[in-house]
N, C-alpha and C positions, 0 to 999 in steps of 0.2 A: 105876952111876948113869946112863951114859950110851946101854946099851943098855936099862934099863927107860925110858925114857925115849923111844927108840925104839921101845918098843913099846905105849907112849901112844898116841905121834903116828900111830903104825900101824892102832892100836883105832879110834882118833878118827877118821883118814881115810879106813879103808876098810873096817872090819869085823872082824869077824873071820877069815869065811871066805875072804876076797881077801886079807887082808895072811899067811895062811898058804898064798895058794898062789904069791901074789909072790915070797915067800919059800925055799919048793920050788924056784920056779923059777928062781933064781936062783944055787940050789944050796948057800944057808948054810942052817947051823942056828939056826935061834934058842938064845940063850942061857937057863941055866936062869932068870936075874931074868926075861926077858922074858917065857917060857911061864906063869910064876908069876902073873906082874902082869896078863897079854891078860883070863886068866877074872875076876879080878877086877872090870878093867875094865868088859869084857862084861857080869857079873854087876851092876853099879854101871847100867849103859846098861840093862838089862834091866829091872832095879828103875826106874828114871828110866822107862823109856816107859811099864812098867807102874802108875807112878804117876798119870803125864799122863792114860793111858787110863782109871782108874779116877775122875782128877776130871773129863774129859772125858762120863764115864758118867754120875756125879753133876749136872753140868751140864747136862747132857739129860733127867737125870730129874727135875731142878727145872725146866726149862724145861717139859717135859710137865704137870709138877703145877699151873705155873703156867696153861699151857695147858688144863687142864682146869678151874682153879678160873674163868679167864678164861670160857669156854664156861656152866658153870656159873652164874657169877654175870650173863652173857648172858639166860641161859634163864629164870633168875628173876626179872631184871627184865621180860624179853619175856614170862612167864607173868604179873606183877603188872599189866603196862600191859593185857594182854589183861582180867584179871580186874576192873580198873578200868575198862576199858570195858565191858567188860559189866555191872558195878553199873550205871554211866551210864546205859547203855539200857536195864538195867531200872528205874529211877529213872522216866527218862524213860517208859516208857511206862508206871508207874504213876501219874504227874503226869495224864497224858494219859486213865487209867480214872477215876481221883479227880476232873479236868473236866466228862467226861463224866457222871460218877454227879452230879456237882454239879448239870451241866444238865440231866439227866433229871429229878431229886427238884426242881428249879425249874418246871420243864415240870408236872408231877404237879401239886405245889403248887396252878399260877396254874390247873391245870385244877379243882382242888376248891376254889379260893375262889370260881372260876367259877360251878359246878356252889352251892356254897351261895348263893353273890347270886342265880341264877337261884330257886334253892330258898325265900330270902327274897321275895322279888318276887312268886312264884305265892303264900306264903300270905300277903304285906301283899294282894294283890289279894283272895283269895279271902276274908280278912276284912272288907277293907273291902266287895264282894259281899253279906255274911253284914249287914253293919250296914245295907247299903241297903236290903236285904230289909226288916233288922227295922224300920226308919224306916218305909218302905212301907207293914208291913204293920201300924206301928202308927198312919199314918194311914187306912189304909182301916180299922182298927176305930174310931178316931175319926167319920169319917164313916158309918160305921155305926150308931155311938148316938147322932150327934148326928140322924139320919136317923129313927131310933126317934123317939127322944126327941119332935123335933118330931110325927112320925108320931102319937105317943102326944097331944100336946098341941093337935093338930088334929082328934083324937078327941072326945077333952075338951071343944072348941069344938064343934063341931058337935052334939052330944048335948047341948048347953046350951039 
């Protein structure tokens, strides 16, 4: 009991390879519990770091996955903000051709109601022209027969 026990505290303190050469040199033999129990130990320490090491591994490998999903989930929102500005300003500068064609087709517009009042205006003149004429020229046929007429009637007198 007491020498595996020493070679606990031996494992525990300084390894294996140190507490066998402490050992050596000091010129005892270990006993057989002890030689028994050191691998064990060892074996037990070996298992135990290679444990740590393995969650140590796993830790790292979720921190990376987190890591990447963090980058990830970066990029998607920095590609969605990007993509949402860009609707924005195309938005925006469709607002801005939709204005514009608004004001052009207004502009057109006031230009052809223009173009018709001018339109109306040249034929209200040109009829009303047209009716001056005919007034005119159906006073000067009026004065024309009533010019006969008398002309005729002064005839008449005169040859009486």
């Amino acid at each position: 009991g007491g020498a595996a026990g020493r070679g606990d505290e031996e494992a525990g303190a300084g390894g294996g390879a140190g507490s066998a050469a402490a050992g050596a040199g000091a010129e005892q033999v270990p006993s057989r519990a002890v030689v028994k129990a050191r691998p064990k130990v060892v074996a037990e320490m070996e298992r135990r770091a290679e444990e740590r090491h393995k969650i140590r591994e796993k830790r790292m490998e979720r921190q990376r996955e987190r890591e990447e999903q963090r980058r990830a989930e970066e990029q998607r929102v920095e590609e969605e903000k990007r993509q949402a500005e860009e609707r924005e300003q195309q938005r925006i500068v469709a607002e801005r051709q939709d204005r514009l064609r608004d004001e052009k087709r207004l502009r057109a517009q006031r230009l052809v109601d223009l173009a018709q009042q001018r339109e109306k205006g040249r034929l209200a003149r040109q009829f009303w022209e047209f009716n001056r004429l005919a007034q005119v020229w159906c006073v000067l046929q009026q004065v024309t027969m009533h010019a006969q007429e008398m002309g005729i009637l002064a005839w008449h007198r005169y040859r009486r």
